[in-house]
ROKOL-244029 format. One record per residue: residue number from 1; residue in one letter; chain; x, y, z of N, C-alpha, C in turn. Coordinates in pm, whole numbers, always signed. Each point is the difference from the previous one (the first is absolute). Last residue first. Example, Ala and Ser with C-alpha at 12.3 -4.5 7.8 and 13.67 -1.06 7.14 Angstrom:
# ROKOL-244029
+-----+------+-------+--------+--------+--------+--------+--------+--------+--------+--------+--------+
|  nr | rest | kette |    n.x |    n.y |    n.z |   ca.x |   ca.y |   ca.z |    c.x |    c.y |    c.z |
+-----+------+-------+--------+--------+--------+--------+--------+--------+--------+--------+--------+
|   2 |    S |     A |  +1285 |   -225 |   +708 |    +82 |   +119 |     +6 |    -77 |   +109 |    +73 |
|   1 |    A |     A |    +29 |   -572 |     -7 |    -89 |   +119 |     +0 |    +90 |   +120 |     +0 |
+-----+------+-------+--------+--------+--------+--------+--------+--------+--------+--------+--------+
END
This chain:
# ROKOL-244029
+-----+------+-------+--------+--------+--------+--------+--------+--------+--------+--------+--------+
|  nr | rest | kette |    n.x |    n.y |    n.z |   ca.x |   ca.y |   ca.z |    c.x |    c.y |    c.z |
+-----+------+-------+--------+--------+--------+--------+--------+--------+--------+--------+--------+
| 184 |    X |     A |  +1153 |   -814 |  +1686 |    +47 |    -67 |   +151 |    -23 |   -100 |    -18 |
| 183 |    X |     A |   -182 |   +217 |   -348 |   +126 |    -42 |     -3 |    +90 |    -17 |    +95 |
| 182 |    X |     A |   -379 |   +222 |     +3 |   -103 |   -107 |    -87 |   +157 |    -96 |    -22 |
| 181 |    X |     A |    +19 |   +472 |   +206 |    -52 |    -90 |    +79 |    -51 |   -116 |   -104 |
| 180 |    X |     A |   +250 |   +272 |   -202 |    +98 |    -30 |   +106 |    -96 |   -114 |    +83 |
| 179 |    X |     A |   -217 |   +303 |   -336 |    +87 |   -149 |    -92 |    +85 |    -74 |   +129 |
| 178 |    X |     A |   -275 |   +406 |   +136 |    -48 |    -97 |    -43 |    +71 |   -132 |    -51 |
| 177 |    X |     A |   +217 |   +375 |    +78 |    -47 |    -81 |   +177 |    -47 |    -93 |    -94 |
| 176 |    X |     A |   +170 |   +198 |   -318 |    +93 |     -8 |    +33 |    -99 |    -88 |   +101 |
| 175 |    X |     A |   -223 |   +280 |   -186 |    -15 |   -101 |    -71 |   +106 |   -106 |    +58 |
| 174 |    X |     A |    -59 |   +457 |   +185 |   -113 |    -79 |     -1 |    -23 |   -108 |    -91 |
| 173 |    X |     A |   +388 |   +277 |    -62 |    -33 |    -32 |   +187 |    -87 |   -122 |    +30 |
| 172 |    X |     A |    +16 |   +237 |   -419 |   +115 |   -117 |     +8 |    -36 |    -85 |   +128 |
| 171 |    X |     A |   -389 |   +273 |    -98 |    +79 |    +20 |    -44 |    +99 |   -108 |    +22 |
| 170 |    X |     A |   -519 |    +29 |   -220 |   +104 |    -92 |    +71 |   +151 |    +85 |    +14 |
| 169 |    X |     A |   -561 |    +53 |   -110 |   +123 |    +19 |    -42 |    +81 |    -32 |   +102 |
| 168 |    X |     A |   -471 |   -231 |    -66 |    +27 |   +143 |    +25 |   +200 |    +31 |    +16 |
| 167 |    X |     A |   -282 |   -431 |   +151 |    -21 |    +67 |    -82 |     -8 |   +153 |     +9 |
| 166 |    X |     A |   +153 |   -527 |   +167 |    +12 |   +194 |     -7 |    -19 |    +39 |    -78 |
| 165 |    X |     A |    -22 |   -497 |   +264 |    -49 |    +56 |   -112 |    +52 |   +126 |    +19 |
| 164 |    X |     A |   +138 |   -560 |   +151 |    -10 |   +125 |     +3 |    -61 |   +115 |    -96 |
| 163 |    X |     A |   +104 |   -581 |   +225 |    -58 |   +102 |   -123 |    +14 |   +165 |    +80 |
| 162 |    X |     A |   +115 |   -570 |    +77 |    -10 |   +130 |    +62 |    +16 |   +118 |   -117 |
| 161 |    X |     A |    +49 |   -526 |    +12 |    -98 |    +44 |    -10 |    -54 |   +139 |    +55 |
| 160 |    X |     A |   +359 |    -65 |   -323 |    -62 |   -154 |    +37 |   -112 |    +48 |    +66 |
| 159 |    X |     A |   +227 |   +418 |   -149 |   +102 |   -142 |    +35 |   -118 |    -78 |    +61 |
| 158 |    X |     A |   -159 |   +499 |   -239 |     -4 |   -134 |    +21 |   +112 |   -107 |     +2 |
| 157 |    X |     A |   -231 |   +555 |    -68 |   +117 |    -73 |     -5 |    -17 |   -123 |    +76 |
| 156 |    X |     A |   -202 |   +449 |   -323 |     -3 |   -121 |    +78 |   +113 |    -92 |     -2 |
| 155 |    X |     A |   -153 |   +539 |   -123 |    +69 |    -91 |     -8 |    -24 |    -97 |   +134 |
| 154 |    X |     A |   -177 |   +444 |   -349 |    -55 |    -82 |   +110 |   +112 |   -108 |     +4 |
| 153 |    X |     A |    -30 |   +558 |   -185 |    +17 |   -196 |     -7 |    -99 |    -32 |   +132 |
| 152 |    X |     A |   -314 |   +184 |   -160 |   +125 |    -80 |    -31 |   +121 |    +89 |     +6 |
| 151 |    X |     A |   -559 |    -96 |   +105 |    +94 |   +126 |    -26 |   +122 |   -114 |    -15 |
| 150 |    X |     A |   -384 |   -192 |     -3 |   -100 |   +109 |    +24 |    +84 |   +131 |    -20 |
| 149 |    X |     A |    -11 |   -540 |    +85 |    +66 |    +79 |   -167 |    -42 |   +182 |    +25 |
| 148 |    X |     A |     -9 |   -246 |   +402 |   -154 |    -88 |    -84 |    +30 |    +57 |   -138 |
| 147 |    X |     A |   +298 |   -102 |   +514 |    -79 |    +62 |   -176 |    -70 |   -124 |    -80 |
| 146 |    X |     A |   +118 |    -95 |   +475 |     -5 |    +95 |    +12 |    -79 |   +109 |   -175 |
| 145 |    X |     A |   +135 |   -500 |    +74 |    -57 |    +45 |   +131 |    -73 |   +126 |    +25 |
| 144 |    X |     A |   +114 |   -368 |   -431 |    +36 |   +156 |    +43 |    -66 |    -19 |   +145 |
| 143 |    X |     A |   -131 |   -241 |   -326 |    +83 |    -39 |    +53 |    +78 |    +63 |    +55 |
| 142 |    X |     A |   -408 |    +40 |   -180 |    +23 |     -9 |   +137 |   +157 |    -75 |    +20 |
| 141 |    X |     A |   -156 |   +222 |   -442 |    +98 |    +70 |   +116 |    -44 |    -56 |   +139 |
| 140 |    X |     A |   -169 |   -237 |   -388 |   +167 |    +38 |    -63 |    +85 |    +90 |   +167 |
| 139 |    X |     A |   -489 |   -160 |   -145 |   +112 |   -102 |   +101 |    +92 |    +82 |    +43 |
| 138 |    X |     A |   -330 |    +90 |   -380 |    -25 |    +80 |   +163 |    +75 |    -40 |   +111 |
| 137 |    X |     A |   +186 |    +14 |   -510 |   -110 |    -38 |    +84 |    -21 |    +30 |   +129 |
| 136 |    X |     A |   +326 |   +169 |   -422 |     -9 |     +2 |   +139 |   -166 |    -75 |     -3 |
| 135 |    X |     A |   +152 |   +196 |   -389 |    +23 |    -85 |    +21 |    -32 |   -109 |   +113 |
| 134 |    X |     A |   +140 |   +455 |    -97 |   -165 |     -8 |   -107 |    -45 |   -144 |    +26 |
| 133 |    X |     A |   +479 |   +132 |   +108 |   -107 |     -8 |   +168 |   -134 |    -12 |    -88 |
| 132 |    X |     A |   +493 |   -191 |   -192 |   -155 |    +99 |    -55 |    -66 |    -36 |   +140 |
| 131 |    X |     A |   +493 |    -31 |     -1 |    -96 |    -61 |    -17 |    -92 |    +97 |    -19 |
| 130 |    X |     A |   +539 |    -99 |    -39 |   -115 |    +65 |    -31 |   -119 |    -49 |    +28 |
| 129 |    X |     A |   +580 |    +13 |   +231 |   -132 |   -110 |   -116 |   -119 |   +135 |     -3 |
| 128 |    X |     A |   +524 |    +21 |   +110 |    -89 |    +25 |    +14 |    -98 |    -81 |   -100 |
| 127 |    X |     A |   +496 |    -29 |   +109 |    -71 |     -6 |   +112 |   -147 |    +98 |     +3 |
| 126 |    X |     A |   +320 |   -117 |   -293 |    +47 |   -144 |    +57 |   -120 |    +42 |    +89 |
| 125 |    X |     A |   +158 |   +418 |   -218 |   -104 |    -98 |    -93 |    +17 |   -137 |    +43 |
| 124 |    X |     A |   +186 |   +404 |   +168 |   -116 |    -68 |    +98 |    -55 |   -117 |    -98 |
| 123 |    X |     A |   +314 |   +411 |    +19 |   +101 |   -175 |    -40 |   -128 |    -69 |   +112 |
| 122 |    X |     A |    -43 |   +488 |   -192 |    +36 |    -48 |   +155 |    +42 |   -102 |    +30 |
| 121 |    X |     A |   -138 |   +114 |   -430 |    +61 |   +116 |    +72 |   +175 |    +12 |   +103 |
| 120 |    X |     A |   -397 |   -328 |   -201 |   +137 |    -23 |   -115 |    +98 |   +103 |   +100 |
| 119 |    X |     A |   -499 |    +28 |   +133 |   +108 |   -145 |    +15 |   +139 |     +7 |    +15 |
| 118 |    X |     A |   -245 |   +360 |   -172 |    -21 |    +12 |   +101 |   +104 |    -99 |    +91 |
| 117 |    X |     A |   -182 |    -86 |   -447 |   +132 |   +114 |    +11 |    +52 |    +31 |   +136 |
| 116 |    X |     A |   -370 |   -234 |    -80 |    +86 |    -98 |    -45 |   +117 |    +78 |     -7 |
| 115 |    X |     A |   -361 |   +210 |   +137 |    +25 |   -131 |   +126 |    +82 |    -40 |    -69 |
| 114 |    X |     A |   -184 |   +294 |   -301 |   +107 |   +106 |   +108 |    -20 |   -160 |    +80 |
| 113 |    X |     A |   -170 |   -133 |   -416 |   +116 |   +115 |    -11 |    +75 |     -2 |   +133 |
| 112 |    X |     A |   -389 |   -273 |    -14 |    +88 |    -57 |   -154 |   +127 |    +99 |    -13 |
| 111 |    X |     A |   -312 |    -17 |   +359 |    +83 |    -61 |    +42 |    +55 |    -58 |   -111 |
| 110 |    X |     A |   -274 |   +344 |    +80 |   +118 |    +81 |    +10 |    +68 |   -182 |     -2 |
| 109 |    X |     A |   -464 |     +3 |    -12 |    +20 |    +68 |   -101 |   +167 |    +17 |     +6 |
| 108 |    X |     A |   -257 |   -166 |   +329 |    +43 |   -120 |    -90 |    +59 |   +124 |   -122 |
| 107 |    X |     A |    -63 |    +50 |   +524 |    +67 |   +112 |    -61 |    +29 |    -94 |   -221 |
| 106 |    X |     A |   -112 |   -178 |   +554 |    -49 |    +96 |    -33 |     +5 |   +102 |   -153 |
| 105 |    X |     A |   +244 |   -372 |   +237 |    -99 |    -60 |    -18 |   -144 |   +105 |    -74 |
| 104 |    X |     A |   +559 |   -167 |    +78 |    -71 |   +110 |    -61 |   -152 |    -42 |    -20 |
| 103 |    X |     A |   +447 |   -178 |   +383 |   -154 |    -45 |    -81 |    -37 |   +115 |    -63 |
| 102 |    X |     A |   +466 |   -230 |   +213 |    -28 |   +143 |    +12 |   -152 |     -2 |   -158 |
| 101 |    X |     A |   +344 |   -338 |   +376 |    -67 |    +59 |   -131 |    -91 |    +98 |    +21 |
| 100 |    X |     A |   +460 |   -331 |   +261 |    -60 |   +161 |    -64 |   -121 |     +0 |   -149 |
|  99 |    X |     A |   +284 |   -367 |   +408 |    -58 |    +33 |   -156 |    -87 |   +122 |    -24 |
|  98 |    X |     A |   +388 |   -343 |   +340 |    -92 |   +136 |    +35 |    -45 |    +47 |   -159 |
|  97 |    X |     A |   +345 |   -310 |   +208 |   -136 |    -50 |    +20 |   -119 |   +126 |    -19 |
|  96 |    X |     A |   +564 |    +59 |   -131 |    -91 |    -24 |   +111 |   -164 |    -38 |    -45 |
|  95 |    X |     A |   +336 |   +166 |   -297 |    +42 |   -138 |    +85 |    -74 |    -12 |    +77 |
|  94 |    X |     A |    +22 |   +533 |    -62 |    +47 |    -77 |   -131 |    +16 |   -207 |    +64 |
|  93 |    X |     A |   -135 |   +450 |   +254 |    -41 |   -129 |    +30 |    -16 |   -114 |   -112 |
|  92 |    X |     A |   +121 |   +449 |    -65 |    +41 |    -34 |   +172 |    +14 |   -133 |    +62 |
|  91 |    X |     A |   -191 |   +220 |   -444 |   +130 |    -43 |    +16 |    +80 |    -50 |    +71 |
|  90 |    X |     A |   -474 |   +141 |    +38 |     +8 |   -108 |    -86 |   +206 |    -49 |    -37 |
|  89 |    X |     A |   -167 |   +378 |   +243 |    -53 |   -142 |   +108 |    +53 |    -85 |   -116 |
|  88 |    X |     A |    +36 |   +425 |   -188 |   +106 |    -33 |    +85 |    +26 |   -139 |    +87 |
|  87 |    X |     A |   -400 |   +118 |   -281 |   +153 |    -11 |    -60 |    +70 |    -77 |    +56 |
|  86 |    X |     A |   -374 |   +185 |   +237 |    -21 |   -136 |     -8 |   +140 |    -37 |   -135 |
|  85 |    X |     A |    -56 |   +457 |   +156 |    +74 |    -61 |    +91 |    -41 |   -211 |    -67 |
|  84 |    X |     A |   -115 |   +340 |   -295 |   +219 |    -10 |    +57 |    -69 |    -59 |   +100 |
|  83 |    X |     A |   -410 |    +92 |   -133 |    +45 |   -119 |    -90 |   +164 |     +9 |    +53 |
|  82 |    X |     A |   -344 |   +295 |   +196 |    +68 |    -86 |    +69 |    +56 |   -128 |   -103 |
|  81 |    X |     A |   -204 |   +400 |   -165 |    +73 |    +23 |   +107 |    +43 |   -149 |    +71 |
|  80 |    X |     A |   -275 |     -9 |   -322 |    +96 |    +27 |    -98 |    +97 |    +31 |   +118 |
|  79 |    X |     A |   -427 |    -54 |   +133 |    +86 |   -140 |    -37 |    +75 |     -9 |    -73 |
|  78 |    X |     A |   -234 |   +419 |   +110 |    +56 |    -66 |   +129 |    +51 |   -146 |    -39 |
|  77 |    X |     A |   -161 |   +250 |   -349 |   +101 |    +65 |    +91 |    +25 |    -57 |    +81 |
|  76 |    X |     A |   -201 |   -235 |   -378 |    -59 |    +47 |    +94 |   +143 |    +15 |    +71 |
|  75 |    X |     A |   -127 |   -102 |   -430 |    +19 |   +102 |     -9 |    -44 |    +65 |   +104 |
|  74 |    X |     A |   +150 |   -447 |   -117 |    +95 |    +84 |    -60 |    -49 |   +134 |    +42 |
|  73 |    X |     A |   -171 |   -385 |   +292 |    -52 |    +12 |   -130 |   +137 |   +120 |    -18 |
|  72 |    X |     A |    -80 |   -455 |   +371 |    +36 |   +157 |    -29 |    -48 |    +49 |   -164 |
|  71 |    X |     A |    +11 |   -429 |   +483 |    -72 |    +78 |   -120 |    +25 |   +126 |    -56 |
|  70 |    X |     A |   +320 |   -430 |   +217 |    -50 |   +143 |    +23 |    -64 |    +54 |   -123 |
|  69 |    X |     A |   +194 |   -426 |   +323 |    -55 |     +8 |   -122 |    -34 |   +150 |    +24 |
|  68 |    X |     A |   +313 |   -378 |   +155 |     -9 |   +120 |    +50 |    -51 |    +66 |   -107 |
|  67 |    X |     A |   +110 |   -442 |   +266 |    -30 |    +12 |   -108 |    -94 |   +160 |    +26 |
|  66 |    X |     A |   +384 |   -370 |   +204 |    -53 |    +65 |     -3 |    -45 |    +59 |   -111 |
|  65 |    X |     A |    +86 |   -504 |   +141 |    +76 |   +103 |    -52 |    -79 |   +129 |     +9 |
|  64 |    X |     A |    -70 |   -457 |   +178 |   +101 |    +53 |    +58 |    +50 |   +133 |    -76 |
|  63 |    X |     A |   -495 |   -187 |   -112 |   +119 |    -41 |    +34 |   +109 |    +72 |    +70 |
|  62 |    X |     A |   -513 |     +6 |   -220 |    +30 |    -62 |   +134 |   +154 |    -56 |    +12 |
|  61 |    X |     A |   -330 |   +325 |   -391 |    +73 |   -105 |    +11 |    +65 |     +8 |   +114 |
|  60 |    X |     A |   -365 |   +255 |   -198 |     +5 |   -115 |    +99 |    +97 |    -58 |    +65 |
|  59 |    X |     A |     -6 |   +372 |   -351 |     +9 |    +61 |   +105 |    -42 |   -120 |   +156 |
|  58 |    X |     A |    +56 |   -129 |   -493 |    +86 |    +64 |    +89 |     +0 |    +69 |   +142 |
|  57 |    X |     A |   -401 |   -225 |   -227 |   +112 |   -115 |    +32 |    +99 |    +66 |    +31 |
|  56 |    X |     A |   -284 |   +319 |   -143 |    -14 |    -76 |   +130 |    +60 |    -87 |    +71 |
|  55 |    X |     A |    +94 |   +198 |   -445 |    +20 |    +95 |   +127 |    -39 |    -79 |   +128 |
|  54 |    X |     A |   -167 |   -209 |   -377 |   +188 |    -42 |    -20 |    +14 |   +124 |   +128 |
|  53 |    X |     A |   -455 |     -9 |   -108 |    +66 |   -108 |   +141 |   +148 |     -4 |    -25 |
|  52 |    X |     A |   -153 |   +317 |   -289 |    -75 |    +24 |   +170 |    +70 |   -107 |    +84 |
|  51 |    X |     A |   +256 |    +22 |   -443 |   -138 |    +12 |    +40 |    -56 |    +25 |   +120 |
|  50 |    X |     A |   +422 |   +223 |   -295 |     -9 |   -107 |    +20 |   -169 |     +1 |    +49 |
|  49 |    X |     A |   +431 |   +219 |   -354 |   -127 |    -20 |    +80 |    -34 |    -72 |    +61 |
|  48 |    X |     A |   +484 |   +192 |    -95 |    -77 |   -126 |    -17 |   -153 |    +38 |    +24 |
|  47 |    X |     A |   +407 |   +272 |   -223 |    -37 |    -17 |   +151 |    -94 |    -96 |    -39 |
|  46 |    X |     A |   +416 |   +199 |   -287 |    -58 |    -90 |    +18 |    -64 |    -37 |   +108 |
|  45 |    X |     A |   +271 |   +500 |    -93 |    -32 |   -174 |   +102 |    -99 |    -40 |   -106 |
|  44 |    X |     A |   +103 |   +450 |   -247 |    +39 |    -59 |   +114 |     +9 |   -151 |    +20 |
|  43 |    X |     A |   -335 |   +184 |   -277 |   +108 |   +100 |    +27 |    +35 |    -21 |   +121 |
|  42 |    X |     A |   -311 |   -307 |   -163 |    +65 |    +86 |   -111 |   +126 |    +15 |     -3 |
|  41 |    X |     A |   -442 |   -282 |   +296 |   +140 |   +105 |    +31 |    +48 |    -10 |   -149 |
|  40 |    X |     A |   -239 |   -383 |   +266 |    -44 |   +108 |    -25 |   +119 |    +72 |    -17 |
|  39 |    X |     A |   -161 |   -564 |     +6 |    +90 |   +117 |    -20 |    -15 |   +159 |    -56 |
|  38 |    X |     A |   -296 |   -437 |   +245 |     +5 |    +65 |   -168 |   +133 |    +94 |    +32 |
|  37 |    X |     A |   -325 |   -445 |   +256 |    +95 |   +118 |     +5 |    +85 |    +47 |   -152 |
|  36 |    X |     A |   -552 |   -232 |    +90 |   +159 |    -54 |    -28 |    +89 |    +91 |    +16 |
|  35 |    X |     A |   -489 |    +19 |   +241 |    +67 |    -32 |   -155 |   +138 |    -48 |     +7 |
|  34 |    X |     A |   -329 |    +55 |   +350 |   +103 |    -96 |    +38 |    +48 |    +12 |   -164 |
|  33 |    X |     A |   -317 |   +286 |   +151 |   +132 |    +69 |    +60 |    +80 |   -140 |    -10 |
|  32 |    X |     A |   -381 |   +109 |   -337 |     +9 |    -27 |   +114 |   +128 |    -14 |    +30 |
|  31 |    X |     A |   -200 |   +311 |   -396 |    +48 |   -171 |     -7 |    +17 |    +27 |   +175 |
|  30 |    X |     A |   -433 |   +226 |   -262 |   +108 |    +33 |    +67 |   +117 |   -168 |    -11 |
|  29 |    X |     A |   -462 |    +81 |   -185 |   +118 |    -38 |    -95 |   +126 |    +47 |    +83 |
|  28 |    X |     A |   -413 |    +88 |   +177 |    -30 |   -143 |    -27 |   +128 |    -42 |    -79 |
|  27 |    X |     A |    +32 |   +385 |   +361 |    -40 |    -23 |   -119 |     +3 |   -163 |    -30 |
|  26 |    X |     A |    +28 |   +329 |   +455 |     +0 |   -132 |    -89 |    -49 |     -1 |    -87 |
|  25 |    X |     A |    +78 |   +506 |   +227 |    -33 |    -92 |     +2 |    +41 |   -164 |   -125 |
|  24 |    X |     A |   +289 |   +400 |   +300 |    -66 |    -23 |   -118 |   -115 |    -87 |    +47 |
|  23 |    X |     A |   +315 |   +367 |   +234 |   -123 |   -127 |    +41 |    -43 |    +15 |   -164 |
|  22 |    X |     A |   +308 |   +350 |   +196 |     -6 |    -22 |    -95 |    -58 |   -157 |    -53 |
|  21 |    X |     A |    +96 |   +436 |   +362 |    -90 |   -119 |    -32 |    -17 |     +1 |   -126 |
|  20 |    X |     A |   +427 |   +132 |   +213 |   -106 |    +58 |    -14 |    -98 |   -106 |    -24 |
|  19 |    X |     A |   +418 |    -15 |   +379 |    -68 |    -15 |   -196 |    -89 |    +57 |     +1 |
|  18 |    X |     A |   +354 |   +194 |   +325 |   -103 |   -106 |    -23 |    -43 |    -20 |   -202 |
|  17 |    X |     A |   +423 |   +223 |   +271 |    -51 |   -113 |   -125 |   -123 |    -69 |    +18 |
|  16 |    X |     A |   +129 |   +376 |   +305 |    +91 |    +48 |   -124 |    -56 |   -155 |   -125 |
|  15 |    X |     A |    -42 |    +37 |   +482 |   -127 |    +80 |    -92 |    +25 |     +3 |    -87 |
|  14 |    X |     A |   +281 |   -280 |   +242 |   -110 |    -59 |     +0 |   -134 |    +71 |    -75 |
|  13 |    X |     A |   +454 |   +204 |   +109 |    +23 |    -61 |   -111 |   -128 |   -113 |     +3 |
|  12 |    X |     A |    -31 |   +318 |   +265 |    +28 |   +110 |    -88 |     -5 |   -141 |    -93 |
|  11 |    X |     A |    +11 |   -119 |   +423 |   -122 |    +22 |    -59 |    -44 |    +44 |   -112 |
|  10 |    X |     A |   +471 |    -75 |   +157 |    -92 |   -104 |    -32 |   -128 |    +30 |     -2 |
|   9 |    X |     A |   +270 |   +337 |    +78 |    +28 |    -67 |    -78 |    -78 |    -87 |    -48 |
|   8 |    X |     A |    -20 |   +188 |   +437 |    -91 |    +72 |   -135 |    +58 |    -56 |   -116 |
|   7 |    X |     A |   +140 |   -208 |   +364 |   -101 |    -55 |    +18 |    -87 |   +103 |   -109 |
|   6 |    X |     A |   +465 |    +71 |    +83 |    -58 |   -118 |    -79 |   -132 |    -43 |    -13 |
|   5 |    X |     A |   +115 |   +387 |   +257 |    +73 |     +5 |   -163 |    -62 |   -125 |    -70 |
|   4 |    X |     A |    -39 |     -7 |   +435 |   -136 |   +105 |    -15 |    +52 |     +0 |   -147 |
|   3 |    X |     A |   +272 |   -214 |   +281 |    -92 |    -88 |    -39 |   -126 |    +58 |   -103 |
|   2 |    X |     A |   +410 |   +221 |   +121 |    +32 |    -84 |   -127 |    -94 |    -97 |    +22 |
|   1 |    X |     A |    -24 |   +301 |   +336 |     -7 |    +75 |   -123 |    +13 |    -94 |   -121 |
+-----+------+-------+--------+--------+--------+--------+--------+--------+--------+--------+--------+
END
């Protein structure tokens, strides 16, 4: 019964945020994803922008520490649902080899008001960056196994050279195995 529960959950929370299509095209005066990082936000956090490859080089990086990245936008239910438990992870594992970020990639309009409030909220402003997906080249999601930006959250996780993906809402339980097995 609690496989049949969860298993409607998570589909629920995989229907619940797809994106919509919102595919621009290249403009000749567009600026390219290696611009310079800019500080976004008003109300609330100070959040950073950053570039395609500054995400890449993070989500590359090959070391002993764990790295626990999660795509989310302010006004998606299911990644508003599982933000306590990654909190809680994040306190848990206060010292430890283990780095929490949490990516607004969807949502540029909200990230001068509600992401920076949002932030300020939840004591996330250490732990979220911005990037413009308008941005994104065609590279951007093989790095991914599984997504292709298509719904969110989405969270990736990486110690040196063993990787992991989920996409689609996360409960404690299910973030808990995950972080446990990457930390044996």
């Amino acid at each position: 019964m609690k496989k049949i529960i969860l298993s409607t959950l998570v589909l629920f929370a995989l229907a619940g945020c797809k994106k919509e299509s919102t595919k621009t095209e290249d403009t000749a005066g567009s600026t390219d994803s290696t611009a310079v990082s800019q500080k976004a936000g008003t109300a609330g956090a100070d959040l950073k922008e950053i570039s395609q490859q500054e995400l890449v080089s993070h989500l590359s990086k090959k070391n002993d520490t764990l790295y626990v990245t999660n795509f989310f936008a302010t006004w998606c239910g299911p990644c508003m649902m599982e933000i306590p438990h990654f909190k809680k992870k994040i306190g848990e594992l206060n010292g430890k080899p283990v780095k929490f970020t949490f990516v607004d990639i969807m949502d540029k309009p909200a990230w001068k008001d509600k992401v920076p409030a949002f932030a300020k909220e939840n004591g996330l402003e250490n732990h979220i960056v911005l990037v413009d997906e308008s941005k994104f080249d065609n590279t951007f999601f093989s790095n991914f196994e599984t997504w292709k930006g298509n719904g969110i959250p989405f969270t990736y996780f990486r110690k040196g050279d063993k990787t992991g993906e989920t996409e689609g809402s996360m409960s404690e339980e299910m973030l808990n195995e995950k972080i446990n097995s990457f930390l044996k």
